[in-house]
C-alpha positions in Angstrom: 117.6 118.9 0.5 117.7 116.5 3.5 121.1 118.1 4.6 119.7 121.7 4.9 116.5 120.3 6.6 118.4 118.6 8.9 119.4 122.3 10.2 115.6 122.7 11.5 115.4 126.2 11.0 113.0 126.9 9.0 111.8 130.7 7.2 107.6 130.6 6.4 105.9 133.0 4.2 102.1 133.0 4.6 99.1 134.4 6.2 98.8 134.3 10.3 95.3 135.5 11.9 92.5 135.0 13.8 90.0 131.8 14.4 86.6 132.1 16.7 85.8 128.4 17.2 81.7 127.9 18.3 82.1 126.9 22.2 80.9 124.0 22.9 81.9 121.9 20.7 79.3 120.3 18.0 76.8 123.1 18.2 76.4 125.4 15.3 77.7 128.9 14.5 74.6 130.5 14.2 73.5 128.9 17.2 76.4 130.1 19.6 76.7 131.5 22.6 80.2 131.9 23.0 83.2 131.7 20.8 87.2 130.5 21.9 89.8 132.3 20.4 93.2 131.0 18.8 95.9 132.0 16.7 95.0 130.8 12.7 95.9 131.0 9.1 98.0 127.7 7.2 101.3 129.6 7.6 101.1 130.2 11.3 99.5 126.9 12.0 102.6 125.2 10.0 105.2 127.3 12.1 103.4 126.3 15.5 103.2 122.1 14.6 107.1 122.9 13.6 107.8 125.1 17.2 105.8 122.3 19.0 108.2 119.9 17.9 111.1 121.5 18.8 112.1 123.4 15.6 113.0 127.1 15.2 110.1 129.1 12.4 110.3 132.7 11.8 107.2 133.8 9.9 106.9 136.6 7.4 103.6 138.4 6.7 101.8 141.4 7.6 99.1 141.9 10.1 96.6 145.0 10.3 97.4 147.8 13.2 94.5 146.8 15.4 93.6 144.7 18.1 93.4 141.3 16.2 97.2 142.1 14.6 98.4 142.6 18.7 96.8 138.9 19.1 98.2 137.6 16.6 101.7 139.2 17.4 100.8 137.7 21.4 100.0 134.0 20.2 103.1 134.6 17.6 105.5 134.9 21.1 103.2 132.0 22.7 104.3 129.8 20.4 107.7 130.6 20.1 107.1 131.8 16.7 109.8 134.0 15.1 107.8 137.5 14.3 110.7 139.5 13.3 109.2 139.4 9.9 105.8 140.3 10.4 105.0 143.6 9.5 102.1 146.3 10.9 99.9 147.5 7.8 97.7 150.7 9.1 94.9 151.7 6.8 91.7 149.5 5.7 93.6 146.2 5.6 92.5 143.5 7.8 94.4 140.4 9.4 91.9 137.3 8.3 89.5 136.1 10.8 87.9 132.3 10.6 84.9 131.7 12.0 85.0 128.0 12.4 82.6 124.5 14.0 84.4 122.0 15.9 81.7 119.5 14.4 82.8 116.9 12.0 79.8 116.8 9.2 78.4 120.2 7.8 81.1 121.5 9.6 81.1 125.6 8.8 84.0 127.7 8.2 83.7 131.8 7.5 86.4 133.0 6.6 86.6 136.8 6.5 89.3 138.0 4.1 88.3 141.2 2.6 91.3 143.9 2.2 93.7 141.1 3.6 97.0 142.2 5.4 98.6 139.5 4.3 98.3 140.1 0.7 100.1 143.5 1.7 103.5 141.0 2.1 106.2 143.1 -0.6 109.5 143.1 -2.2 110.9 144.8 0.8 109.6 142.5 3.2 111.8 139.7 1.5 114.5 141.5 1.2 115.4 141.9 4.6 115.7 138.4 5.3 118.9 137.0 5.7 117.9 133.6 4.2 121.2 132.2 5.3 120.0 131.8 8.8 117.8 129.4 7.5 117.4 125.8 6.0 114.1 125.5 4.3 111.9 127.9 2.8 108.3 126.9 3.1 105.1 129.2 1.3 101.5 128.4 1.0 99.9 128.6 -2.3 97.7 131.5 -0.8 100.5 134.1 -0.8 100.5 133.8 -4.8 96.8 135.3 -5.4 96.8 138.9 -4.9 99.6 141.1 -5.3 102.3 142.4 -4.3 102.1 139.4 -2.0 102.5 137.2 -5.0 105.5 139.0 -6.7 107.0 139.2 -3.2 106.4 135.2 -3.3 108.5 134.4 -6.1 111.4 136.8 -5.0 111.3 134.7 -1.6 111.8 131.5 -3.8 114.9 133.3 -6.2 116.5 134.3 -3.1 116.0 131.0 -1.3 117.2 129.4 -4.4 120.4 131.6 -4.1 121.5 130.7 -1.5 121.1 127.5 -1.3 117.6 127.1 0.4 115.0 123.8 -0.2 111.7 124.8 -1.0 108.4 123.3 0.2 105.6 124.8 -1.4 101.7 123.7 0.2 99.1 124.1 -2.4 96.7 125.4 0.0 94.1 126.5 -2.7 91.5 128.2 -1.3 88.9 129.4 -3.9 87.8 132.1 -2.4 91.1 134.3 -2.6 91.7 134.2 -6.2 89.8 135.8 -9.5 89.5 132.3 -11.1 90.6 128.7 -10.8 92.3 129.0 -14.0 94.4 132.0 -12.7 95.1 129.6 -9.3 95.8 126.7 -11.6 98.3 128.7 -13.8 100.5 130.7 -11.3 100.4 127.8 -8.7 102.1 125.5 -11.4 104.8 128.0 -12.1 105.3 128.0 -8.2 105.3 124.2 -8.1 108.1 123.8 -10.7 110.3 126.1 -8.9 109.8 124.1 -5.2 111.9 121.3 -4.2 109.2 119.3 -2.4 105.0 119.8 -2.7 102.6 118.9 -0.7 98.7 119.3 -1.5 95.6 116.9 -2.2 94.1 115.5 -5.0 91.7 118.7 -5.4 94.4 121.0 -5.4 96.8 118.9 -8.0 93.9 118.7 -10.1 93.5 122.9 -10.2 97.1 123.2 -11.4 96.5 120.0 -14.2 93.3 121.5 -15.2 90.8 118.5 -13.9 91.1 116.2 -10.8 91.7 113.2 -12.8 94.7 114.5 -14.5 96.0 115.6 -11.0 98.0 112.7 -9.6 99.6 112.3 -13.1 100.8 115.6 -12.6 101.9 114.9 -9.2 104.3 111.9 -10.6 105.7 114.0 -13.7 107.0 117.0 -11.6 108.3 114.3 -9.2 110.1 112.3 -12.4 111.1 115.4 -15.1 111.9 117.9 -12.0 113.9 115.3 -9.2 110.9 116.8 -6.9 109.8 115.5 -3.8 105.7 115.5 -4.5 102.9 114.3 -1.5 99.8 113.7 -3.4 97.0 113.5 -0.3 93.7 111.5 -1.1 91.8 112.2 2.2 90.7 109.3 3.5 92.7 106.7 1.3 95.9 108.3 2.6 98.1 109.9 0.4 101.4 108.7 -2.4 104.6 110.2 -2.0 106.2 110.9 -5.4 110.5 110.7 -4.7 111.8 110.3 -7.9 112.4 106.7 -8.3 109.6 105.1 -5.7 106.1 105.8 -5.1 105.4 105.5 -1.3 101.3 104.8 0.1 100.7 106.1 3.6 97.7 105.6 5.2 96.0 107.5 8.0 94.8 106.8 11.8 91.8 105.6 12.9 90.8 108.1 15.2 87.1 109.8 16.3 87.5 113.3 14.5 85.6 115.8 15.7 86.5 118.2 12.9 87.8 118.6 9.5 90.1 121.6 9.8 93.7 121.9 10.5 94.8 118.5 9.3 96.9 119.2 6.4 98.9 122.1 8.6 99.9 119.5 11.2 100.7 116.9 8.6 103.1 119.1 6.6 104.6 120.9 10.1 105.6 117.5 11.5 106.6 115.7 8.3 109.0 118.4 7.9 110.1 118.4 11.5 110.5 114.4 11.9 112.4 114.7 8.7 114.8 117.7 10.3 115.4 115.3 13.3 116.6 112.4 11.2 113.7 110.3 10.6 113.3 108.3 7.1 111.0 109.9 5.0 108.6 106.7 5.4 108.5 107.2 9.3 108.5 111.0 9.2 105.0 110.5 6.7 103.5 108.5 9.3 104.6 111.4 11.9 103.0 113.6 10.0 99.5 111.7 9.4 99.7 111.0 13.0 99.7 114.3 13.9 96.9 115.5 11.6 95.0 112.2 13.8 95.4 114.3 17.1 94.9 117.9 15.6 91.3 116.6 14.4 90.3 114.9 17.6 90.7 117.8 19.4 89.5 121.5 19.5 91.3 124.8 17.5 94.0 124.1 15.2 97.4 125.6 16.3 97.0 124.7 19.9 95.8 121.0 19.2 99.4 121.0 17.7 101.6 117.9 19.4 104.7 118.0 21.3 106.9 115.2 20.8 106.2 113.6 23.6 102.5 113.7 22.8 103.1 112.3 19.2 105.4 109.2 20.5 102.3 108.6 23.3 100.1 108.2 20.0 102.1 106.2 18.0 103.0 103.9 20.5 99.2 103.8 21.6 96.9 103.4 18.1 97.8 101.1 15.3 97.9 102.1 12.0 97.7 103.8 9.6 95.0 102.3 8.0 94.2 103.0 4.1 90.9 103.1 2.2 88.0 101.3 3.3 89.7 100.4 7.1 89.5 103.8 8.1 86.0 104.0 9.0 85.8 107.4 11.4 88.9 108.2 10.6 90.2 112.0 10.4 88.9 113.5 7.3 90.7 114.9 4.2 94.3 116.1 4.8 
């Protein structure tokens, strides 16, 4: 797997849309004047942190035929991000919009996903990728709850699988999206067992084991009876790293967050990236929870993403990473 990261090139199927974050910072939705817009959505977020780095991502989703697809489509090129795979859906579809507080408690998030483009993803969509351009195939757990975006999932992941492709699957549950938990707990497992390396927190481990206390143990078996590489995140207390034959504890920076959102997208897009550049997968964890550090102290999520320059300034300038009890004000869950 490490050999065909190590091409950095990476192929992301997932949602890309539109946040409004409350301007200022700290004051409440309802209570806004003015709103600051940025390119959103897990997938998009990932493919920026990876671009920011240095990386090459091509995304692949759809996007409605309106004025918040063209922005999406213009922060896509901002960021360097690939969007020869994004496809226009007319009609009543809608690319998702977040409504989201920069405010660290109570912190609000609307998410407006009725009629979603994304879910519009298909079979065709996946079959014009030529998946040996790429090293690594990375989905969100998102894309598998609605169809066809959920068959066209799985045939990304055969088609990775034939030629050769990793895959890094992010659990990125988001209740909401799906008809049930059980449904989300179900298909998400059957996604997890065909990825080569998972990344999601304790909530989200324990939807696909059936209870949060049975989720890390589920985390270690797929890790042990599957040779995956499994990144169980606990908030707060860090997160364990399941590689086969060690169990690896990370902890997180002691930072002043100012938010909660966009944490996990910056941890998975620079572990991922540290790893591509050569990094042990020890360091390239602490990369990645030192990113999610910076993303949280500052405002928006794809455009608080790090260069590498800014990531070396931070690790060479906060000590760390603290687990547990140490991390008082600390950024919040991953």
């Amino acid at each position: 797997m490490l050999d065909s990261l190590k091409k950095n090139r990476f192929v992301i199927v997932g949602r890309a849309g539109m946040d409004f974050y409350a301007d200022p910072p700290g004051i409440e939705v309802e209570h806004a004047t003015q709103f600051s817009a940025a390119l959103g959505g897990s997938s998009a977020n990932i493919a920026a942190a990876i671009t920011r780095q240095g990386g090459m991502a091509a995304i692949v989703t759809a996007v409605s035929d309106d004025a918040v697809g063209r922005y999406v489509l213009n922060q896509l090129a901002h960021y360097n991000i690939d969007a020869d795979h994004v496809r226009t859906v007319a009609g009543q579809c809608r690319t998702s919009l977040a409504v989201v507080e920069t405010r660290r408690e109570n912190c609000q998030n609307i998410i407006y996903r009725n009629g979603a483009a994304d879910f519009e993803m298909n079979d065709e969509d996946i079959d014009k990728i030529d998946f040996a351009k790429y090293g690594t195939l990375i989905a969100t757990g998102t894309c598998f709850a609605a169809e066809p975006s959920r068959s066209a999932t799985f045939r990304s992941f055969e088609q990775a699988k034939a030629s050769g492709l990793p895959i890094i699957l992010d659990l990125d549950y988001r209740p909401y999206s799906w008809p049930s938990q059980a449904d989300a707990g179900a298909i998400c497992l059957k996604a997890a067992e065909m990825a080569d390396f998972i990344v999601g927190n304790d909530e989200e481990f324990g939807t696909l084991a059936g209870s949060v206390k049975a989720g890390k143990e589920l985390a270690g078996n797929l890790a042990k009876n599957n040779g995956t590489l499994v990144v169980y995140k606990m908030g707060e207390r860090g997160s364990v790293t399941f590689d086969t034959s060690r169990i690896i504890e990370t902890g997180i920076f002691k930072v002043d967050a100012l938010k909660p959102t966009g944490s996990g997208d910056a941890f998975l897009g620079n572990l991922v990236s540290a790893l591509a550049a050569g990094h042990s997968l020890e360091d390239s964890l602490k990369r990645g929870s030192a990113a999610a550090a910076i993303v949280v102290s500052n405002v928006g999520c794809s455009r608080a993403m790090p260069d590498a320059s800014q990531l070396d300034a931070f690790l060479n300038n906060h000590n760390g990473p603290n687990r547990g009890k140490e991390a008082d004000h600390a950024h919040p869950a991953l």
